[in-house]
N, C-alpha and C positions, 0 to 999 in steps of 0.2 A: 232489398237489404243484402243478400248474398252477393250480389252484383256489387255493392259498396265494398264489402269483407273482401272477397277478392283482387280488386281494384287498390285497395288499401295494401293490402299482405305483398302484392306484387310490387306495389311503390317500396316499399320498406327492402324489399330482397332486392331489388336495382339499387336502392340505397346503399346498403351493404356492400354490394358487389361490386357498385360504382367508384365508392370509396375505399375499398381495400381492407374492410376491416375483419375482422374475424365475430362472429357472435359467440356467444360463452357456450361453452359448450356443457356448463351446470350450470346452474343458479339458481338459489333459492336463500330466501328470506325469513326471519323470523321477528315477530315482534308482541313484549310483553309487556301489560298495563295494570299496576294493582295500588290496590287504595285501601287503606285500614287506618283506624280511629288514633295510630300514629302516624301517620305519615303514607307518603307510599311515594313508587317508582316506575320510572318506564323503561323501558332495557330490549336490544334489541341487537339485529347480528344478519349478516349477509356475507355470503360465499358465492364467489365466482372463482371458475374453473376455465381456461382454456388451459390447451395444450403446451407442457412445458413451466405452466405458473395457477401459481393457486392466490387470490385474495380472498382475504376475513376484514368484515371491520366489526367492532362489538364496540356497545356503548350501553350506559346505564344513566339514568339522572335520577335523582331521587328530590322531593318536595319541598327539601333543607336548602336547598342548590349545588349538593356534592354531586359530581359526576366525573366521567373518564372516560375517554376513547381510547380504544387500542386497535389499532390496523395492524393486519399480520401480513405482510408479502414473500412468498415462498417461490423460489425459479430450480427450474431441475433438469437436466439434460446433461448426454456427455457424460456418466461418471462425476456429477458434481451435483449439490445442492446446495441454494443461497437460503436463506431465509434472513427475514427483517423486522424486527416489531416493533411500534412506533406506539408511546404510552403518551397523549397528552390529557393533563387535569383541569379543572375549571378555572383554575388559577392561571392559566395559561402555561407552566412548568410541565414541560415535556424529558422522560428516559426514553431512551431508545437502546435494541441490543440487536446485532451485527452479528451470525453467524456462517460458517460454509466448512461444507463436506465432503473432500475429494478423493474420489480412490483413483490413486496415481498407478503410471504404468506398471510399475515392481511389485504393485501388487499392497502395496501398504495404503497408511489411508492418512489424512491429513486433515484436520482440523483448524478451524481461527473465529475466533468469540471477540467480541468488544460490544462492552458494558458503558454505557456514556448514564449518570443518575442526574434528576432535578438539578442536581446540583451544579452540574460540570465537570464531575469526577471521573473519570475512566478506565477503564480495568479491560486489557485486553490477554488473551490466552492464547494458546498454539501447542496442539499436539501431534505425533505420527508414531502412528502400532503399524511394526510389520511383523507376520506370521509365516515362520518355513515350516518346514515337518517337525523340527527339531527344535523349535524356540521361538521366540515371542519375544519384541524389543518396542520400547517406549519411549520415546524424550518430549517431557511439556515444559510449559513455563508462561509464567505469568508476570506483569509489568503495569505498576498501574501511573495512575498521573500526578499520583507524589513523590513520584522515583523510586519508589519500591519494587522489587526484583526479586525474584527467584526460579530456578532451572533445575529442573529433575530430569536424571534420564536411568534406565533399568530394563534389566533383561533375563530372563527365565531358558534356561538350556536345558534340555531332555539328553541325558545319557543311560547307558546301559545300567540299571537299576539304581540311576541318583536324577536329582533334580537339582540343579544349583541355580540361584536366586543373587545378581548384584544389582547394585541400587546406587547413586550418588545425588548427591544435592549440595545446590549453590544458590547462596543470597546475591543482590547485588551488591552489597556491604562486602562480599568476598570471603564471608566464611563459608564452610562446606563440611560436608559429611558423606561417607559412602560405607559399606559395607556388602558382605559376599556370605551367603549359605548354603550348605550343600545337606542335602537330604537324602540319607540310601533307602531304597526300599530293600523291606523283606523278604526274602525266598519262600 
């Protein structure tokens, strides 16, 4: 019997090693089953870990025939992080949402989101904060897939016993608004 175990376990690590692949370096499972005098469900979820990427997949079904999958795919490395999450329903109507987080060389950090719903609608975003000693600057904006727009950007300055505060904003219609605050401190 150990003589099989072994023989077995070595075939599998030539395997691995033959083919190039990586084994996960987590992974663990979960899975849950309940049943009650209305109904019930089974629901369950797996995480795998290698280096650099993370996968989730989670799912539920319930005795009505609702159910949902969500896959989460996460990559990181570099000063960046991807993430993915992929929502499909029993219906077969799938969302998915796209995000990544980059801290760029200057030191500020960068953002971009897109929202894809059941529907085919889309909603994508973009933002960058940078931080000196002395102030804090912002520009986002959002665009979705009915041609709707809009663009903000603002920035917060530290002076010798004031704080001033400007802000502006644009539609993609072309109207706009901006305004400027300045705040002293007390002695």
């Amino acid at each position: 019997m150990a003589k099989t175990s072994i023989l077995s376990m070595s075939a599998a690590a030539v395997l691995l090693l033959g083919s190039n692949m990586q084994p996960a370096m987590a992974f663990h499972a979960r899975f849950v089953s309940a049943q009650g005098w209305r109904g019930g469900f089974v629901a369950g979820r797996t995480v795998n870990r290698v280096p650099g990427s993370t996968t989730v997949h989670r799912g539920i079904q319930t005795d009505s025939g609702r159910g949902v999958e969500t896959t989460r795919q996460t990559t990181y490395g570099d000063g960046s992080r991807s993430n993915t999450v992929t929502r499909t329903f029993n219906n077969g109507e799938t969302a998915t949402r796209t995000g990544t987080l980059i801290h760029n060389p200057d030191g500020s950090v960068s953002r971009d989101v897109t929202h894809t719903g059941v529907d085919g609608n889309t909603q994508s975003g973009w933002g960058t904060i940078y931080k000196t000693d002395d102030s804090i600057s912002r520009s986002r904006g959002i665009t979705t897939s009915t041609g709707k727009s809009v663009t903000e950007s603002g920035s917060i300055a530290y002076g010798d016993g004031s704080v001033t505060a400007n802000r502006s904003i644009t539609t993609g219609s072309g109207a706009s608004a901006s305004g400027s605050v300045t705040y002293t401190r007390g002695n």
